[in-house]
C-alpha positions as CSV (number, residue, x, y, z in Angstrom):
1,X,-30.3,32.1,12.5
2,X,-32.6,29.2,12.2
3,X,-31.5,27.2,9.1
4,X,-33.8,26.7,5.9
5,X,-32.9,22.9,6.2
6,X,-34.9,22.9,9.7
7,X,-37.5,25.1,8.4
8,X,-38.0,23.0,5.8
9,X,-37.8,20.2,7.4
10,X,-40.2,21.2,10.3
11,X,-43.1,22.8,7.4
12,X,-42.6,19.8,5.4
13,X,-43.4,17.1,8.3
14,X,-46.5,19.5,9.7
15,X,-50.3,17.4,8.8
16,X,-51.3,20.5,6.6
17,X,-54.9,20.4,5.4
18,X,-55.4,19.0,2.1
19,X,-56.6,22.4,0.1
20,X,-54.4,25.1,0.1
21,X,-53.6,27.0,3.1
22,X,-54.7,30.6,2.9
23,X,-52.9,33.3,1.9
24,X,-52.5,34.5,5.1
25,X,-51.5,31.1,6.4
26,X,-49.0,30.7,3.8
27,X,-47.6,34.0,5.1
28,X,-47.5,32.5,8.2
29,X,-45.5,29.5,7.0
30,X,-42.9,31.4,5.2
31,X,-42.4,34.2,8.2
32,X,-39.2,35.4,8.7
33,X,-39.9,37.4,11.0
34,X,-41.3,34.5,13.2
35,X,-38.6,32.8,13.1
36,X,-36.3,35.4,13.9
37,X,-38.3,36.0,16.7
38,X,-37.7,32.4,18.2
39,X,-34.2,32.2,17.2
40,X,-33.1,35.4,19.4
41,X,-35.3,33.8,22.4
42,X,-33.6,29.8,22.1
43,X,-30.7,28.3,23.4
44,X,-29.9,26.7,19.8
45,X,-30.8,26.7,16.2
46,X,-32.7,23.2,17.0
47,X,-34.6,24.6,19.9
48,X,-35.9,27.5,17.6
49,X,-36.6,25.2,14.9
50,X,-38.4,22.9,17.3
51,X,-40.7,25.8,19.3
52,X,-41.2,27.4,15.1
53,X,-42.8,24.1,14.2
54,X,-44.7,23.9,17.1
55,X,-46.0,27.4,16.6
56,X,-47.0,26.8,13.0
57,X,-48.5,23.3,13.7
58,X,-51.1,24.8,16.6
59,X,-52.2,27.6,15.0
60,X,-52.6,25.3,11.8
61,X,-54.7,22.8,13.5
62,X,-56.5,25.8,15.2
63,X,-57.6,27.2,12.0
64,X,-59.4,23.8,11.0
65,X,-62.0,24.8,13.4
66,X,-62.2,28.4,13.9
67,X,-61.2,31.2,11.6
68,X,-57.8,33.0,12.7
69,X,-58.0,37.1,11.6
70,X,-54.0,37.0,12.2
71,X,-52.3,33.8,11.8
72,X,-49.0,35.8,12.8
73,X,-49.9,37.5,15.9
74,X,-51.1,34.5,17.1
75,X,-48.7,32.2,15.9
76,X,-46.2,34.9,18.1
77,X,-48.6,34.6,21.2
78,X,-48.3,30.7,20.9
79,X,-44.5,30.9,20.3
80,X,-43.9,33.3,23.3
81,X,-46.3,30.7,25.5
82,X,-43.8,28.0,24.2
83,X,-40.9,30.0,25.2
84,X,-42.4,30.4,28.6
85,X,-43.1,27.1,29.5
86,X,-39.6,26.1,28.0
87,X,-38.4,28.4,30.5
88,X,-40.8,27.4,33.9
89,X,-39.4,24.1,33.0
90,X,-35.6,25.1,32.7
91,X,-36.0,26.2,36.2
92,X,-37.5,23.5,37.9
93,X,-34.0,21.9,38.7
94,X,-32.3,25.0,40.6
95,X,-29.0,22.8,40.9
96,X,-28.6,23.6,37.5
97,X,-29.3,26.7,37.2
98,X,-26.0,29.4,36.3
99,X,-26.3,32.9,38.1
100,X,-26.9,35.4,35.1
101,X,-23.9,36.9,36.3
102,X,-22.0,34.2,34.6
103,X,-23.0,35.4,31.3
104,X,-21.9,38.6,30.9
105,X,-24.4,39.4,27.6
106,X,-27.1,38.3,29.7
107,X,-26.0,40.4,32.4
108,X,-25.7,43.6,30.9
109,X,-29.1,42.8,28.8
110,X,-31.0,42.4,32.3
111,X,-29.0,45.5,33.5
112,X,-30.3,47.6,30.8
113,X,-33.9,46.6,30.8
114,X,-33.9,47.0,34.5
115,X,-32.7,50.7,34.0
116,X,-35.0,51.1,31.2
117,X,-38.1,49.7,33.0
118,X,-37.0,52.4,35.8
119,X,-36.9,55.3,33.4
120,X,-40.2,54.3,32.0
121,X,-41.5,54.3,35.6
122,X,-40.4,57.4,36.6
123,X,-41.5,59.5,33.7
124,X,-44.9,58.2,34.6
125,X,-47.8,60.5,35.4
126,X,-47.6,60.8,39.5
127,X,-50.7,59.0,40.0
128,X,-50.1,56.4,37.6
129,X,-46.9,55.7,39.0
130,X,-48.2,56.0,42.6
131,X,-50.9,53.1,41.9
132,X,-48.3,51.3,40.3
133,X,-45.8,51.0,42.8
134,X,-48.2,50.5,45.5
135,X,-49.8,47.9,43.3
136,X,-46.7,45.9,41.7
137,X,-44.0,46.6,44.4
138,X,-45.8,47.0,47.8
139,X,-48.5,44.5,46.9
140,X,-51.3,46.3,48.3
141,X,-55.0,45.2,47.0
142,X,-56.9,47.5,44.1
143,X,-59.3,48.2,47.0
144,X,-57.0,49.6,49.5
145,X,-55.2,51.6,47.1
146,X,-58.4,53.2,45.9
147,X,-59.3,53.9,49.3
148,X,-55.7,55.3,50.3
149,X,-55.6,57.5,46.9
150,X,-59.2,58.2,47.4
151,X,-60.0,57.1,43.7
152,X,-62.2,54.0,42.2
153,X,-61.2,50.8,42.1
154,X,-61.6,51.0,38.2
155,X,-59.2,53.6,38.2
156,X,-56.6,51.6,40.0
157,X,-57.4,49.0,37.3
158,X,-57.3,51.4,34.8
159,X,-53.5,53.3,35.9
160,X,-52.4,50.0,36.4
161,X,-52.9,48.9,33.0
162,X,-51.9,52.0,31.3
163,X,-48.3,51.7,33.5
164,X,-48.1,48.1,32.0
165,X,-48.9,49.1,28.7
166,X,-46.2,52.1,28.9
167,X,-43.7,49.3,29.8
168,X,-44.3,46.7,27.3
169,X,-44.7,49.5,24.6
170,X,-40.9,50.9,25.9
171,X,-39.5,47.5,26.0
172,X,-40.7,47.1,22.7
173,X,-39.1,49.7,21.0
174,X,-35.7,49.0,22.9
175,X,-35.8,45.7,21.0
């Protein structure tokens, strides 16, 4: 887990505004749950340290200007965009790159979300699943599945969304 001594030490060095954060902020600042969060997704203790001050430093200077409803939701969304360009940047030299299958742990956890991204799509409505695959795996257009499935394009839109939204919600949980 991320230690205090880098939380501290990342919270401590942040330009916080010179009233009080809100209460809501100060939530924010003290999250456990946020930090959690980064530390499962980080190489090292450092790392998650480094991405949690980040997170807490944008969404701090983003609340000078603009009122934030959730600091923590968004301090997540930020946290997750770290994490993903951390990672679009880990892969630009493929020389280094290991094969997952070199990590066991991360093998089997790819394994299982794999199989549990396949159950969600099967127990799918029919057309939902139909749009889907035709959409995510074949690659066809909104308009020519709508025309193929005889449906509107806003339906496509629509089952396609709902099938992501199943998936995320499934993955979710399975956390």
């Amino acid at each position: 887990m991320i230690s205090d001594h880098h939380i501290n030490t990342a919270v401590s060095s942040l330009d916080m505004p010179e009233e009080n954060p809100s209460s809501s902020l100060q939530t924010l600042i003290n999250s456990k749950v946020l930090k959690q969060y980064l530390y499962r997704h980080s190489v090292n203790s450092e790392e998650a340290a480094d991405l949690y001050q980040e997170s807490i430093a944008r969404v701090l200077e983003q609340s000078k200007t603009t009122v934030i409803d959730n600091p923590l939701a968004y301090a997540f969304r930020v946290a997750r965009n770290l994490l993903s360009k951390r990672q679009l940047l880990d892969t630009d030299n493929i020389d280094e790159q290991q094969c997952y299958r070199q990590n066991p742990e991360l093998h089997l956890e790819t394994q299982q979300r794999i199989e549990l991204i396949a159950q969600v799509i099967n127990a799918m409505p029919v057309q939902r699943r139909r749009v889907f695959e035709m959409r995510r795996i074949e690659g066809q257009s909104r308009q020519a599945i709508a025309s193929s499935l005889n449906i509107s394009a806003e339906a496509v839109t629509k089952h396609i969304s709902r099938a992501m939204a199943d998936i995320q919600l499934h993955l979710d949980k399975s956390r």
